[in-house]
VMD Tcl script that draws the C-alpha trace (Angstrom):
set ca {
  {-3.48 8.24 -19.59}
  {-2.91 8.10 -15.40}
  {-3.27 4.15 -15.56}
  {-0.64 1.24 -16.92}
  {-2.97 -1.86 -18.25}
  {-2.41 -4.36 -15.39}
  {-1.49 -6.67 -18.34}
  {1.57 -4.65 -18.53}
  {2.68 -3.97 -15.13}
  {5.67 -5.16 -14.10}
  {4.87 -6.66 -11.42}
  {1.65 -8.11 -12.84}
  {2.30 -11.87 -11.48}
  {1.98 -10.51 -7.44}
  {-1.80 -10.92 -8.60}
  {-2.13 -13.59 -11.05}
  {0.91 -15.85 -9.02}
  {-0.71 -19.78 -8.98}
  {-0.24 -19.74 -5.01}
  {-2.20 -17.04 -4.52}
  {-4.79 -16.07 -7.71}
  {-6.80 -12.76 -7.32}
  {-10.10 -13.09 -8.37}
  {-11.03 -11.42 -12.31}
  {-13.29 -9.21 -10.92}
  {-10.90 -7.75 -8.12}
  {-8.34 -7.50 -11.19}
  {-10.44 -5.18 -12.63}
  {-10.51 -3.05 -9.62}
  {-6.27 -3.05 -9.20}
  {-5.08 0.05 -11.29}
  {-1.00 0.64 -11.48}
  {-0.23 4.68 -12.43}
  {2.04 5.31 -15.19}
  {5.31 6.46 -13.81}
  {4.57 10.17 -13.86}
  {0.89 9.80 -12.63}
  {2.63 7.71 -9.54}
  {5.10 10.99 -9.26}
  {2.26 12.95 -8.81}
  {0.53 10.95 -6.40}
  {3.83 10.22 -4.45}
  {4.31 13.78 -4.61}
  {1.03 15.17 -3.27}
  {0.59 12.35 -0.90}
  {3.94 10.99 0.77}
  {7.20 13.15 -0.21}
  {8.01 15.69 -2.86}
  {11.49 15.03 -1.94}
  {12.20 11.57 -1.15}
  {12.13 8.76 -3.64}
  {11.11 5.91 -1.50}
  {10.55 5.23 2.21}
  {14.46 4.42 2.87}
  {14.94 7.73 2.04}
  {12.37 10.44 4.23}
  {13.88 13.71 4.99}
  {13.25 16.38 7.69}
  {10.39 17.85 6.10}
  {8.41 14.63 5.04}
  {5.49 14.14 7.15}
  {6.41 10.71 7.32}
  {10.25 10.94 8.50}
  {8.81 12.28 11.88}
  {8.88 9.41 14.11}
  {6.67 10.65 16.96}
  {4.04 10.12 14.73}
  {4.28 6.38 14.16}
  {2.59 3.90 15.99}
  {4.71 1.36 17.73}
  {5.56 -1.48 15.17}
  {2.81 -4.49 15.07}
  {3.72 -7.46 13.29}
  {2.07 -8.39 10.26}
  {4.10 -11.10 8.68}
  {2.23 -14.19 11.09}
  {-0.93 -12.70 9.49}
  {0.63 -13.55 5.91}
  {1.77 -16.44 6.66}
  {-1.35 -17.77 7.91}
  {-3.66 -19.16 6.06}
  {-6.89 -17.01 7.27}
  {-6.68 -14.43 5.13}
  {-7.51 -11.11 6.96}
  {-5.15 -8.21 7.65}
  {-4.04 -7.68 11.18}
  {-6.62 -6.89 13.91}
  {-4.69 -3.37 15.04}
  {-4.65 -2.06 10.96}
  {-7.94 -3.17 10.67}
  {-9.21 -1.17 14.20}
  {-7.19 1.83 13.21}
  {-8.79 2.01 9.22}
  {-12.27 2.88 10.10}
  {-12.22 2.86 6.37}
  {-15.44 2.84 4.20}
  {-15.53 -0.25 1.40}
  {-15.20 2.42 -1.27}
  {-12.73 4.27 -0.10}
  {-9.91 4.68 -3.18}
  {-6.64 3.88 -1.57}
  {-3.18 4.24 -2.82}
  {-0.33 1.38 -2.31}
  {2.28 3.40 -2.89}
  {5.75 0.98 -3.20}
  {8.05 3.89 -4.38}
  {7.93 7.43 -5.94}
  {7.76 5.36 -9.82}
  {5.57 2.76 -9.04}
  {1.96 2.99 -6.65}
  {-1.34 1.37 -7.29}
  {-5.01 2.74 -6.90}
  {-7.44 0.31 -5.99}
  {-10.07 0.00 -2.96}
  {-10.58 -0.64 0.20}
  {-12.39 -3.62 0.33}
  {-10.30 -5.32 -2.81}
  {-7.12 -4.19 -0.70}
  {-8.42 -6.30 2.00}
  {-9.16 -9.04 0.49}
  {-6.01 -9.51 -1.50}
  {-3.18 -7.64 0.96}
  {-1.09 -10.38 1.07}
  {-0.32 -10.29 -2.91}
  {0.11 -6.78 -2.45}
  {3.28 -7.23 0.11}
  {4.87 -9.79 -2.54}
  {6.94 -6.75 -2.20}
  {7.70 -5.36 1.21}
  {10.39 -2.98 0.98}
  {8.92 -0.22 2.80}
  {5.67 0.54 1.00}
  {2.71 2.72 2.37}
  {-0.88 2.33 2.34}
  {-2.53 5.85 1.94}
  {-6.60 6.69 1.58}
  {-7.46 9.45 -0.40}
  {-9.14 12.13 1.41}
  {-8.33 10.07 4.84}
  {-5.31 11.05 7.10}
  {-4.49 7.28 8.52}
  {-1.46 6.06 7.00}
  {0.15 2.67 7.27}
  {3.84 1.68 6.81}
  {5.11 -1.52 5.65}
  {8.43 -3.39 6.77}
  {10.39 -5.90 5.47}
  {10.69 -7.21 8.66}
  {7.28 -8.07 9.11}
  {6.01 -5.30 10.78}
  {3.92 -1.94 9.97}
  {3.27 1.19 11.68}
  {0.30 3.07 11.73}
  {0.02 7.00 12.00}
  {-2.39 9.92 11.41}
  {-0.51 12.67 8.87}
}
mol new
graphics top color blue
foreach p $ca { graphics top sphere $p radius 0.5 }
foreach p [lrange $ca 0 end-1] q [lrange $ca 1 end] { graphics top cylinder $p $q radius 0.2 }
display resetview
């Protein structure tokens, strides 16, 4: 089994919080990996040696800096009440609706959802902001979260 029950995710209330309610049907659609099934995808995807984004090493496509956009804030977006992701992200993810996309918050922990429900619920997503990454599968755009407010965007 690759999926936890979102039932039993840890950090199930991001999504059901009273401030911020995802709708049922977008629930459906937001699908935690087990622990090793996150492994693997952190693996394949973002570093087969570093635990979490605190911690990229020469040899992680992500630890080389030249590749990373400039850092655009994002946390005036959140705490706005319009509810769409920054302009730049949004510019730079020429992204279909369907594309699967990872939120990957660590090497134990990263979600599979898509684009579209990403979109509309981003802001329950960065509940937690401690340096998570927002891959597409089969895409090469990557964005990186801050907690302080800001992302980068780069092509791996």
């Amino acid at each position: 089994m690759n999926y936890v029950e979102l039932d039993n995710y840890s950090r199930k209330w991001i999504f059901t919080h009273a401030s911020m309610p995802v709708a049922e049907s977008d629930l459906a659609l937001i699908k935690p990996y087990t622990q090793a099934r996150s492994a693997q995808i952190w693996g394949e995807h973002v570093s087969r040696q570093s635990p979490d984004a605190d911690h990229f090493e020469k040899g992680d496509w992500a630890h080389n800096d030249k590749i990373w956009s400039m850092a655009i804030d994002w946390q005036a977006a959140w705490d706005s009440d319009e509810p769409e992701l920054p302009e730049e992200m949004l510019a730079f993810l020429d992204w279909e609706d369907n594309t699967t996309v990872y939120f990957c918050y660590e090497k134990y922990n990263v979600i599979e959802t898509k684009w579209d429900v990403f979109k509309r619920n981003w802001k329950n997503f960065l509940f937690f902001d401690d340096g998570p990454m927002l891959l597409g599968r089969k895409k090469s755009q990557a964005v990186w979260f801050s907690s302080k407010g800001t992302f980068r965007l780069a092509n791996r």
